[in-house]
C-alpha positions as CSV (number, residue, x, y, z in Angstrom):
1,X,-16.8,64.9,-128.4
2,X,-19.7,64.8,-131.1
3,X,-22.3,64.7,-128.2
4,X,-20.9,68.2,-126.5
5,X,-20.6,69.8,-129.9
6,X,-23.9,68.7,-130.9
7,X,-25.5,69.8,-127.8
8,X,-23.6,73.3,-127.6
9,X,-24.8,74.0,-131.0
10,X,-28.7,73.0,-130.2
11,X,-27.7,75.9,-127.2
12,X,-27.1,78.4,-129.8
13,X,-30.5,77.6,-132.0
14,X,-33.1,80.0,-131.6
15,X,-35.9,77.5,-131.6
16,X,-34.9,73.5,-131.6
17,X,-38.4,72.5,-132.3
18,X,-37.3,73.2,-135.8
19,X,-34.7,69.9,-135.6
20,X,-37.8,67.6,-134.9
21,X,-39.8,69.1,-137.9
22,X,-36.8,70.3,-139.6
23,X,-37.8,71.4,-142.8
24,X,-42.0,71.7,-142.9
25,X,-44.2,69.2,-144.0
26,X,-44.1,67.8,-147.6
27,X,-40.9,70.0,-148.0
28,X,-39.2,66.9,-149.7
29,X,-42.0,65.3,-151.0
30,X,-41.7,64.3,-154.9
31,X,-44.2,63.3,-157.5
32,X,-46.3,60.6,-156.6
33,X,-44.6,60.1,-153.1
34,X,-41.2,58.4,-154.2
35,X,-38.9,58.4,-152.3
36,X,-39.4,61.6,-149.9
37,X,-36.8,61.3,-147.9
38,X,-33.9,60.6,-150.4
39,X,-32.6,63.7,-150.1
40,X,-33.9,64.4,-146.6
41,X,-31.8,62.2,-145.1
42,X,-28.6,62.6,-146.7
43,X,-28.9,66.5,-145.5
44,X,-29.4,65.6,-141.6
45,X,-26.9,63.0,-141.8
46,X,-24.5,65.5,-142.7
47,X,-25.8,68.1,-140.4
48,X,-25.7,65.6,-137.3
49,X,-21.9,64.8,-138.2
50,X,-21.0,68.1,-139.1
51,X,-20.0,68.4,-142.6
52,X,-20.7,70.8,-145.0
53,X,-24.4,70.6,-146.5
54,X,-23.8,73.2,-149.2
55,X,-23.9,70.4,-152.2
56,X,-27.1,68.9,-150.1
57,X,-29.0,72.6,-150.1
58,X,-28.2,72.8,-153.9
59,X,-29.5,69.5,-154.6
60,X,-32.6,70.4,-153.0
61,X,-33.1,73.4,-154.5
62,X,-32.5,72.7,-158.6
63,X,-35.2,69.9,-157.9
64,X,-37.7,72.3,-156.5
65,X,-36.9,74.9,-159.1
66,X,-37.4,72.4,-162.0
67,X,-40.8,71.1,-161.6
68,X,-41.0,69.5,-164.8
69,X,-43.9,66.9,-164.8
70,X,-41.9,65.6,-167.7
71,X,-39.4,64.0,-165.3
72,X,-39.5,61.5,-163.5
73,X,-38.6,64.1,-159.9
74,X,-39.6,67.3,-159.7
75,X,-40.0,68.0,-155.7
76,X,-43.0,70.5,-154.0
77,X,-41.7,73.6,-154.0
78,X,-42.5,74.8,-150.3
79,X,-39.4,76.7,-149.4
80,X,-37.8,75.9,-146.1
81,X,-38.4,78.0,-142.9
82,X,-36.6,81.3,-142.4
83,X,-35.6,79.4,-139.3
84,X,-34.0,76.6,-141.0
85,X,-32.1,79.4,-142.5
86,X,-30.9,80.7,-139.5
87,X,-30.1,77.3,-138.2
88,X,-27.6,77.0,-141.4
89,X,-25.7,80.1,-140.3
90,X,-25.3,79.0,-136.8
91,X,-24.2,75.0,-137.9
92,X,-21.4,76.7,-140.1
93,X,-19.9,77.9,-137.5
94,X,-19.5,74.4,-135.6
95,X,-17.2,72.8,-138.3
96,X,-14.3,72.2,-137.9
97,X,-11.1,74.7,-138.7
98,X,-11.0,73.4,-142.9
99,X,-15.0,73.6,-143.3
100,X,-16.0,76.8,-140.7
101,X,-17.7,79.8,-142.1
102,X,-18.0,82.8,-140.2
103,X,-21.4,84.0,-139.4
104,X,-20.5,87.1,-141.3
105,X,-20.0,85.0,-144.5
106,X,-23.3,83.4,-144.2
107,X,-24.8,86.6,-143.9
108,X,-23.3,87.9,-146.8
109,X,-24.4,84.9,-149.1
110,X,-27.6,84.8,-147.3
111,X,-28.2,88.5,-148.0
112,X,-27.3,88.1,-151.5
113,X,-28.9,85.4,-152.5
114,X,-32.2,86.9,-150.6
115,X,-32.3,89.6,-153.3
116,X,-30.7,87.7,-155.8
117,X,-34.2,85.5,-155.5
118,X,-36.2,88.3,-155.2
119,X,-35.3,90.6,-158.4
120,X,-35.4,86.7,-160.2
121,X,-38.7,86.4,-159.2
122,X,-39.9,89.7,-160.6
123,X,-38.3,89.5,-163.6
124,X,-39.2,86.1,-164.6
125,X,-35.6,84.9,-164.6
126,X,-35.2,81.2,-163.4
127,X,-32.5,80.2,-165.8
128,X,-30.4,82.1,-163.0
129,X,-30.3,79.3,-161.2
130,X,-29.3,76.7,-163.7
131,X,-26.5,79.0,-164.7
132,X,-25.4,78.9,-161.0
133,X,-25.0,75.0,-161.6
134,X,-23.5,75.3,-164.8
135,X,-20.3,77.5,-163.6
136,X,-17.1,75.3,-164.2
137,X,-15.0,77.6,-162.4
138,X,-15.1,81.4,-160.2
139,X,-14.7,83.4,-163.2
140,X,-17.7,82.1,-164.8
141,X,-19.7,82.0,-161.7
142,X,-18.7,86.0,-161.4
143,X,-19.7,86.5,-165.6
144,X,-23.3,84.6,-164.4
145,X,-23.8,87.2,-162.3
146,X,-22.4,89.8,-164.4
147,X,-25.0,88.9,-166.5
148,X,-27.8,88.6,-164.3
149,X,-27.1,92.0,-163.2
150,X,-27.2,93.2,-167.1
151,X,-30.8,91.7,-167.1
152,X,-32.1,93.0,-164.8
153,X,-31.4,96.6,-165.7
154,X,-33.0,96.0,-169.1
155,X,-36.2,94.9,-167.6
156,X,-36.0,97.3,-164.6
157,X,-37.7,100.4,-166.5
158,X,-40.6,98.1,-167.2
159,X,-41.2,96.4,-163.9
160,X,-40.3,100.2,-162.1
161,X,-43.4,99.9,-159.7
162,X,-43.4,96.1,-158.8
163,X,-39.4,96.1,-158.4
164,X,-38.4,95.7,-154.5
165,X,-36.3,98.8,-154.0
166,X,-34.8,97.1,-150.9
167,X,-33.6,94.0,-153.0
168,X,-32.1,96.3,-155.8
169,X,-30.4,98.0,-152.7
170,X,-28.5,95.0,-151.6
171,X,-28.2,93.3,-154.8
172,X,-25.8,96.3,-155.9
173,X,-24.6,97.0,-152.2
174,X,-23.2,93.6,-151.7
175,X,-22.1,92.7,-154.9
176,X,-18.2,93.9,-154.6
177,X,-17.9,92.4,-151.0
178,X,-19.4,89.1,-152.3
179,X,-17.2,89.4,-155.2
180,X,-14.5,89.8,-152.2
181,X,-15.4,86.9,-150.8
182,X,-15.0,84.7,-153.8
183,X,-11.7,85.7,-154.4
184,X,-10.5,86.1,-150.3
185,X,-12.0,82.1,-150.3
186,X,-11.1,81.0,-153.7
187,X,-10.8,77.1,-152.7
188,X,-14.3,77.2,-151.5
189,X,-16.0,79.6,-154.5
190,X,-17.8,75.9,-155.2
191,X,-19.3,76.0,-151.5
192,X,-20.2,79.4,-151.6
193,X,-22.0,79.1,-155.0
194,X,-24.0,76.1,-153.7
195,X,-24.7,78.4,-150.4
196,X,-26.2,81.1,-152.5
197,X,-28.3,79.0,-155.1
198,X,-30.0,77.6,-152.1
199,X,-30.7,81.3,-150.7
200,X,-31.5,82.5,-154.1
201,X,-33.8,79.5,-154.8
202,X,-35.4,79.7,-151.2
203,X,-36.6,83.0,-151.9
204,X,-37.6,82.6,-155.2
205,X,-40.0,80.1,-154.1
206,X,-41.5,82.2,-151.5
207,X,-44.5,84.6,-151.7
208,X,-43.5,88.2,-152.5
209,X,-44.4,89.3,-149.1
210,X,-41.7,87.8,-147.6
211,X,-39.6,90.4,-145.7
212,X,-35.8,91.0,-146.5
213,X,-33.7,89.5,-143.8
214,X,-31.9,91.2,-141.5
């Protein structure tokens, strides 16, 4: 049964070159080489026996936004393929009935968290993402954003010319339908959180000529 399912959903990837090189070179490498596939191999366990990988993606991407040569990780901060982010949306919807996520969902998170990494980026605002990690329950993930959202209009007079209009647009376009969702999914408001700090984070990390998503 695992074998059909696995194979059906390689059938629906765009490109499965991306499964032998999953995630780019040195994606997972930390400081001095340690241990580079710690967390590497955790997240393609999961993906070949098809459980969620939400906690996985937000592992990874707290390390790669810390980089603090302080500590003893801090991981390179290459962000993982737009691909691999595809590839996400289409494994969601191969759990099974307690775990599936529409690929309307994803594509709301994913949308989100694209501009949610993008206005971050131009206003200097990492501590976004450690206030994603930090929300106990759905109501204080919904005040982080809240205040995120109350940030960013502060600074967005200043930064007026460098701001990415398009981001704006979807940051205030999807915010009550991912509101929505949080409260139409309530049991899973941890999952979707971990979803979009991995989006967010993703993003953040990219160059600013990274195009929104469609």
């Amino acid at each position: 049964h695992k074998l059909s399912k696995f194979l059906e959903f390689l059938d629906k990837l765009p490109d499965i070159t991306l499964l032998s090189q999953p995630l780019g070179k040195n994606t997972f490498m930390l400081n001095k080489g340690e241990h580079k596939d710690v967390y590497e191999r955790p997240l393609l366990l999961n993906l070949l026996e098809f459980k969620p990988i939400s906690k996985n993606l937000a592992e990874i991407a707290f390390l790669k936004i810390k980089k603090d040569k302080n500590q003893n990780y801090y991981m390179n901060q290459i962000p993982l393929s737009k691909k691999f982010e595809e590839m996400i949306s289409i494994f969601y919807q191969f759990l099974n009935k307690e775990a599936f996520m529409e690929k309307e969902v994803i594509g709301v998170i994913r949308k989100y968290g694209w501009a949610i990494g993008t206005i971050a980026k131009a206003i200097k605002d990492k501590g976004i993402f450690y206030e994603f990690r930090d929300a106990k329950n759905k109501e204080q993930f919904i005040k982080v954003l809240r205040d995120f959202s109350f940030r960013m209009i502060k600074k967005a007079d200043e930064l007026e010319e460098k701001f990415d209009k398009t981001a704006l647009n979807i940051f205030t376009g999807k915010d009550q339908e991912f509101i929505n969702l949080l409260y139409e999914k309530e049991d899973r408001w941890e999952e979707i959180r971990d979803l979009l700090a991995f989006f967010s984070v993703n993003n953040y990390l990219k160059d600013f000529s990274s195009q929104p998503i469609n």
